[in-house]
C-alpha positions as CSV (number, residue, x, y, z in Angstrom):
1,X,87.4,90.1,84.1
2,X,88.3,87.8,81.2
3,X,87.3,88.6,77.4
4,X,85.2,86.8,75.4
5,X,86.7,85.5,71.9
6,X,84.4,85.9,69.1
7,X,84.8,82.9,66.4
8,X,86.3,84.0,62.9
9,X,83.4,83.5,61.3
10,X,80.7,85.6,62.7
11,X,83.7,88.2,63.2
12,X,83.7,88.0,59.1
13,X,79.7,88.6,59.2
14,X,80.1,91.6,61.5
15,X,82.9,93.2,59.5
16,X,81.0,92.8,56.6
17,X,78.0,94.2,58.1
18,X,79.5,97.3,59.3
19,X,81.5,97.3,56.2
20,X,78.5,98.1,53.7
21,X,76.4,101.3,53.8
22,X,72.4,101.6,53.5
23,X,72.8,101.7,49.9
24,X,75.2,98.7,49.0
25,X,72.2,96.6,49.4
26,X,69.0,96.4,48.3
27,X,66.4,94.1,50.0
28,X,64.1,91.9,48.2
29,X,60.3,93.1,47.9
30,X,61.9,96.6,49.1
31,X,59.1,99.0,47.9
32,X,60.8,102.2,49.1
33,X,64.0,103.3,47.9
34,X,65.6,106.8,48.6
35,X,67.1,107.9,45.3
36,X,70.7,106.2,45.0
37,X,69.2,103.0,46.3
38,X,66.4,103.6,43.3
39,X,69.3,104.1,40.7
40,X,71.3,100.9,42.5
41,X,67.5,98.7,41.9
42,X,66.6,99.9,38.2
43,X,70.2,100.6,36.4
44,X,68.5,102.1,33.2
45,X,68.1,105.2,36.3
46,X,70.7,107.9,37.0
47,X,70.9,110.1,40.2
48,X,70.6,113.2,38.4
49,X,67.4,111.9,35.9
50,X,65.5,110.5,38.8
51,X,66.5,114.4,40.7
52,X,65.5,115.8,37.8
53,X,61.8,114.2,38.3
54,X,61.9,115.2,41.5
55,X,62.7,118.8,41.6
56,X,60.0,119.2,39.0
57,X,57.4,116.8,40.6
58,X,54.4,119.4,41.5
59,X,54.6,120.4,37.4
60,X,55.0,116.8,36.0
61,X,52.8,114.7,38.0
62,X,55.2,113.3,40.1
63,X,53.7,114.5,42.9
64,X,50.0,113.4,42.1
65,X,51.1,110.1,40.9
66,X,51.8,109.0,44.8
67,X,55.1,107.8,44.4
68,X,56.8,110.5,46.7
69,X,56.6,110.0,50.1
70,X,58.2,113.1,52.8
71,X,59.2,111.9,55.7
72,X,60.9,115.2,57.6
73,X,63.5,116.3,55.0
74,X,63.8,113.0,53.6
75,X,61.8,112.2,50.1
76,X,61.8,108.5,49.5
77,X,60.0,106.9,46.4
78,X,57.9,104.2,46.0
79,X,59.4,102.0,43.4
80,X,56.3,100.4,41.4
81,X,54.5,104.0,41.4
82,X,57.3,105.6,40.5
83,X,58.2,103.2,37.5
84,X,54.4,102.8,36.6
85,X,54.4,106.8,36.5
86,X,57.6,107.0,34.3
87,X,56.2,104.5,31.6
88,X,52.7,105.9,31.3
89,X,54.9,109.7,30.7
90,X,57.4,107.9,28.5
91,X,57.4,109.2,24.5
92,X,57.9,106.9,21.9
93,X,60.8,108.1,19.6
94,X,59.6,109.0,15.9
95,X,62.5,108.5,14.1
């Protein structure tokens, strides 16, 4: 049986593939995000901000709002929900 050689250059595209997680990388027109690849989109975000929201999403309208979606264990949000959500909540400082 002989082996196959794979050219150098799609051996660099398959190391760099399998080098990168789910949430190096962020597709364009991706709509749903689970939260680090939320924080990785919109860097104004943190992780513990947008868990924050999400603990408390049946008291804060979170919920209602439609941008969490279940799926099993797994709660993804959708991204133009979720931002149009955290705008129309946002206070303006008086200072």
């Amino acid at each position: 049986m002989s082996r196959k050689t794979i050219p150098p250059e799609s051996l660099r595209e398959i190391l760099e593939i399998l080098g990168s997680s789910s949430t190096d990388t962020v597709a364009p027109g991706q709509t749903i995000f689970n939260v680090e690849q939320l924080v990785e989109a919109e860097p104004a975000l943190t992780v513990g901000g947008v868990r924050h929201d999400l603990f408390h999403r049946t008291t804060n309208g979170l919920e209602a709002s439609g941008a969490v979606i279940r799926r099993g264990r797994r709660i993804l949000l959708h991204r133009e929900k979720y931002l149009e959500w955290l705008t129309k909540r946002g206070r303006r400082c008086s200072r």
